[in-house]
N, C-alpha and C positions, 0 to 999 in steps of 0.2 A: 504494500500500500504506500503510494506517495505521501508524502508527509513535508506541508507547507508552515515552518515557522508563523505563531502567533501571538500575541500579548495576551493575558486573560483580559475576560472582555466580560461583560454584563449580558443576557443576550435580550433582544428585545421582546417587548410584548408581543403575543400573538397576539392577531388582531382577528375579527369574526371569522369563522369560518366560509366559504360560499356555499349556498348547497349543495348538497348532497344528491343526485336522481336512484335510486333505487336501482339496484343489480336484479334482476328478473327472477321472481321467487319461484321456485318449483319444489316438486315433490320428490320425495327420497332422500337416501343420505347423498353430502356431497362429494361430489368427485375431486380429491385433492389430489394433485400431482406434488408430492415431495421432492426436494432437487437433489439426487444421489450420484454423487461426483467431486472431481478431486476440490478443492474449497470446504467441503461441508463435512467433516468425514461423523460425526455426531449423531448429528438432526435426525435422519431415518431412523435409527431406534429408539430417539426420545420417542420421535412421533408414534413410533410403531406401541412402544409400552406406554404411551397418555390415552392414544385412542384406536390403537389397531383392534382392541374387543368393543368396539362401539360400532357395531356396524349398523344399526340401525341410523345411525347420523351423518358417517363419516365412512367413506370409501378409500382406504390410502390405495398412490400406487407411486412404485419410487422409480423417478423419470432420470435418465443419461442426460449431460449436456447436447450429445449427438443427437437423440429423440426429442430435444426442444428443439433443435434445429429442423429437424423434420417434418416439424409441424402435430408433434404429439399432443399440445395441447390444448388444439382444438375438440377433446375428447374430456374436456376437464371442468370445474368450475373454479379451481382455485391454485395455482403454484404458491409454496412454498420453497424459500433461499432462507437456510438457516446458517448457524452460526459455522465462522471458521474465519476464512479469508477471500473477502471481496473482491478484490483484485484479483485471487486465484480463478475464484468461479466466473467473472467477468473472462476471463483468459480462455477456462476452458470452452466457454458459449462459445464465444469468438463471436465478431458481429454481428453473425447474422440469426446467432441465437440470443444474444442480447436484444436484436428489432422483435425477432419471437416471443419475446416474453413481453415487451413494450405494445406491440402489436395484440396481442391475449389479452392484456388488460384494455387498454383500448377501445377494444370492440364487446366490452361485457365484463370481461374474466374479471377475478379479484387474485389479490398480491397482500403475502405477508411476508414479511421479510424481519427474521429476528437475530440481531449481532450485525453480524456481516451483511446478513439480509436487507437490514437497515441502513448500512451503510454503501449498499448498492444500489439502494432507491433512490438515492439521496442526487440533488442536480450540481455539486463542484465540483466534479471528478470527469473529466473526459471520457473513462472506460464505464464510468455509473449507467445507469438506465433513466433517469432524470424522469423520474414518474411523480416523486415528491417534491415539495415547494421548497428545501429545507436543505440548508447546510452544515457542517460539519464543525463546532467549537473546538478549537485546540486540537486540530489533526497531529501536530509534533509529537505530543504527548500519548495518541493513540489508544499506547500501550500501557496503561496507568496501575492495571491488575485486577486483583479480585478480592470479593468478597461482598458482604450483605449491604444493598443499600433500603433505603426508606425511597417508596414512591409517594408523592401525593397527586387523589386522581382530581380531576375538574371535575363539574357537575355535569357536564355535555361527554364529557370520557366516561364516568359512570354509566349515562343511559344508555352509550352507547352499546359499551360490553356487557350489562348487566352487572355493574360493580356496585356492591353494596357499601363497602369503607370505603373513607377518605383516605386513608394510607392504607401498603400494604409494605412489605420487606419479602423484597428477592432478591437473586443472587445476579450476581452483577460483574463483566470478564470482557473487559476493554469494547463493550459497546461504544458506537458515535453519541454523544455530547450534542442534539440535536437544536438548528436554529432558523427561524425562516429564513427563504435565500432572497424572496423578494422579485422572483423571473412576473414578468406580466404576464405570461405565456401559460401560466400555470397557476392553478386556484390557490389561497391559502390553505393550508392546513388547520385540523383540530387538533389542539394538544390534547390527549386525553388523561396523561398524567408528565407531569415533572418530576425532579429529583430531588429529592429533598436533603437528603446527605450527601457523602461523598467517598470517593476512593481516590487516593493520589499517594501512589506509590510510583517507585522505578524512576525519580525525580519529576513527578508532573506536579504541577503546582497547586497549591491548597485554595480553596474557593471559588474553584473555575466552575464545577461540576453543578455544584447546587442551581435552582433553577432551570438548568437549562432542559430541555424536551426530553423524555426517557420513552411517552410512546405518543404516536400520531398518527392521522387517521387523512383522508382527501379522497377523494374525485380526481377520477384520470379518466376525462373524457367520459364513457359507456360505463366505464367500470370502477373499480373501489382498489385502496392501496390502505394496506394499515403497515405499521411497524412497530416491535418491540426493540429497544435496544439490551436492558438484562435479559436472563434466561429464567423465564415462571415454568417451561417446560421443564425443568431439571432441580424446579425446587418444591421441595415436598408442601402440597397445601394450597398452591396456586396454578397448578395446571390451567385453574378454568379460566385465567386471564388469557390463556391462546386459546381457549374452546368460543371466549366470546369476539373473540379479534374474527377466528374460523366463520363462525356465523354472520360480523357483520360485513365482511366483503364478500360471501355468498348470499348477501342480501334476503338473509333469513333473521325470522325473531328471536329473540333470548328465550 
């Protein structure tokens, strides 16, 4: 991952969200394409052991870089880019499976993207997929580490997911530090929660993290883009923070 020296910075108000147009509700569980390849090496069996016995809901199927290229998921309703390395998984799509998944969301599909995921959405990065309004805080620092942070959600991030507390504590592993970018091109986003603590190890600076976006929501065109930057999939207790991300860019109810 590129990494462009920054100062800490405050990051600004989000400001309204635009709306929202509804992803096209249907019947049955949804068909998620999990992205299983080199960047992600994780995700497939968080997802598999959070909800591969919920078939009643959720249909996993773990997709190749080469079969997004292919046009696999036009057979889907929802890709998932989990955690690893963005720039990896970015590499292995190669452009034209990057438009693939640009293109997916675009015309319907919905996009979660968590860690990496997130930082692939994201529009300052040349190799990103720029489906998000939303830039990058302290990319130098990146790599800041791990451990539990404090989320706090909005009131608009609650109804979204179905969140009942204003905080929750999940585990947290050099996620993007998320900020709006400000493209005209591209709606604002909904914060649905910020960060209320912090992780700054590996020399990243103390009081960058707090405030800034931890998950976000938007409109891409047809379709829906959410993002978590920690990991609820890998922390016991909060799974259902991705089950309500899954539902709402499958443009189903809680």
């Amino acid at each position: 991952m590129s990494a462009v020296a920054q100062s800490p910075v405050t990051p600004p108000v989000v400001a309204p969200p635009a709306p929202v147009t509804a992803a096209p509700v249907t019947t049955g569980p949804i068909r998620v394409a999990v992205y299983d390849d080199k960047g992600s090496p994780r995700t497939p069996r968080d997802f598999e052991r959070v909800f591969g016995s919920d078939k009643a809901h959720f249909a996993l199927t773990f997709v190749t870089a080469a079969q997004i290229r292919d046009g696999v998921l036009k057979d889907f309703d929802v890709v998932v880019q989990g955690g690893g390395g963005a720039h990896e998984q970015a590499e292995q799509l190669e452009p034209k499976g990057v438009d693939a998944i640009r293109e997916f969301v675009k015309n319907g599909g919905g996009y979660l993207g968590i860690c990496a995921g997130a930082y692939l959405a994201s529009s300052d990065e040349r190799y990103s997929l720029h489906i998000l309004n939303a830039r990058v805080i302290d990319r130098a620092h990146w790599a800041r580490g791990r451990g539990d942070v404090v989320l706090g959600f909005t009131p608009a991030g609650q109804k979204e997911i179905g969140e009942k507390n204003t905080t929750e504590t999940v585990m947290y592993h050099q996620g993007p530090l998320l900020a709006p970018m400000g493209k005209p091109d591209l709606p604002e986003y909904t914060e649905v929660a910020k960060f209320n603590t912090e992780i700054a190890l590996k020399g990243a600076p103390h009081g960058v993290m707090p405030g800034t976006t931890a998950l976000a929501s938007a409109a891409y065109f047809k379709g829906r883009v959410f993002v978590i930057s920690p990991h609820p999939e890998q922390t016991e207790g909060q799974e259902g923070l991705v089950r309500g991300a899954l539902l709402w860019v499958a443009g189903r109810t809680q």
